[in-house]
C-alpha positions in Angstrom: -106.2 -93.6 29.9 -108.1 -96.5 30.2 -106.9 -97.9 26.6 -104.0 -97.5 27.4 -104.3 -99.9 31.3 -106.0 -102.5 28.8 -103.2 -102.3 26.9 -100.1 -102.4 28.9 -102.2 -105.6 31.0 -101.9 -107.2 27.6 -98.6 -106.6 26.9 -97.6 -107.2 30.6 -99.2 -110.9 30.1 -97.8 -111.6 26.9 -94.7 -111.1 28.1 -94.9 -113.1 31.3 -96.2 -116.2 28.9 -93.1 -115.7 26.5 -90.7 -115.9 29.2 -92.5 -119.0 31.0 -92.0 -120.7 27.3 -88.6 -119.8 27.5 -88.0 -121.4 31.0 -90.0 -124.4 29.8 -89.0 -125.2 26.1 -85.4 -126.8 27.5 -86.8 -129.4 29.6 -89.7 -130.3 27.2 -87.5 -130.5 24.0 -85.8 -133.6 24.8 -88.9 -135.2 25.6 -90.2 -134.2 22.4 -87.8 -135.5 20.7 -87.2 -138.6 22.7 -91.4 -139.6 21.9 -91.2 -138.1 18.1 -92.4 -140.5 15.1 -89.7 -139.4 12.4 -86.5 -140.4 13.9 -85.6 -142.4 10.8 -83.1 -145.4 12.3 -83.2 -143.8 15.5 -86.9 -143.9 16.2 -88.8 -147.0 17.7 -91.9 -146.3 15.6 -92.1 -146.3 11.9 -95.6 -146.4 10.0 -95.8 -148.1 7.0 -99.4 -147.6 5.5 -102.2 -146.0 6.5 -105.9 -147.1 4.9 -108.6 -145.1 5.1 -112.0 -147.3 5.4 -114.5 -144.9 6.2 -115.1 -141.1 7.5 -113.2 -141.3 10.9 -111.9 -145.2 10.5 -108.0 -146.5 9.5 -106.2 -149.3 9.6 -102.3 -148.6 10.4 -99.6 -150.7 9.7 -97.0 -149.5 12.3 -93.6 -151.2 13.1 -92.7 -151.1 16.8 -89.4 -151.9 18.0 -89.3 -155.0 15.1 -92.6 -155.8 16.1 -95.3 -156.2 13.2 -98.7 -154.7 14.4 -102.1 -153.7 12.2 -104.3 -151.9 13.9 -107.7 -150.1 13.8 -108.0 -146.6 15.0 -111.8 -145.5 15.0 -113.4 -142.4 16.4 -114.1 -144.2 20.3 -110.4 -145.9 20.8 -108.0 -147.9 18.9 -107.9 -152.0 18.5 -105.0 -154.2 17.7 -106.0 -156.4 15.2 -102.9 -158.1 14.1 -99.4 -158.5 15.8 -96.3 -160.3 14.7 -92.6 -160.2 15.2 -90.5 -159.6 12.1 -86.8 -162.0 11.6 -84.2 -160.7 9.5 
């Protein structure tokens, strides 16, 4: 009898967390859609290289928005090292 409280407590919660999901995944999709880095034309961010220097260090070359930018992404935070503005 007691397997079977343990069980139905489980199934009980897994179904209360698949219908919260459900409630939830509407409002977030937009969002995540909105803030996504493959958009193709439509997206504001679009990386162009990434160099691996060392375990846990890169250098990304990102394009924001027709803005040129290098930066340095290490294990403690992220630096800007270079930022220009591209003209067609």
């Amino acid at each position: 009898m007691d397997f079977f409280y343990s069980l139905l407590k489980v199934f009980l919660s897994l179904a209360i967390v698949i219908v919260l999901i459900l409630i939830v995944i509407p409002y977030i999709q937009p969002m995540l859609v909105r803030f996504s880095l493959k958009g193709g034309s439509k997206g504001n961010v679009k990386i162009i290289n990434i160099l691996p220097l060392l375990r846990g260090t890169f250098i990304v070359e990102l394009e924001i928005k027709g803005i040129y930018m290098v930066i340095l992404i290490t294990e403690r935070g992220a630096d800007v090292i270079h930022r220009d503005s591209i003209d067609n």
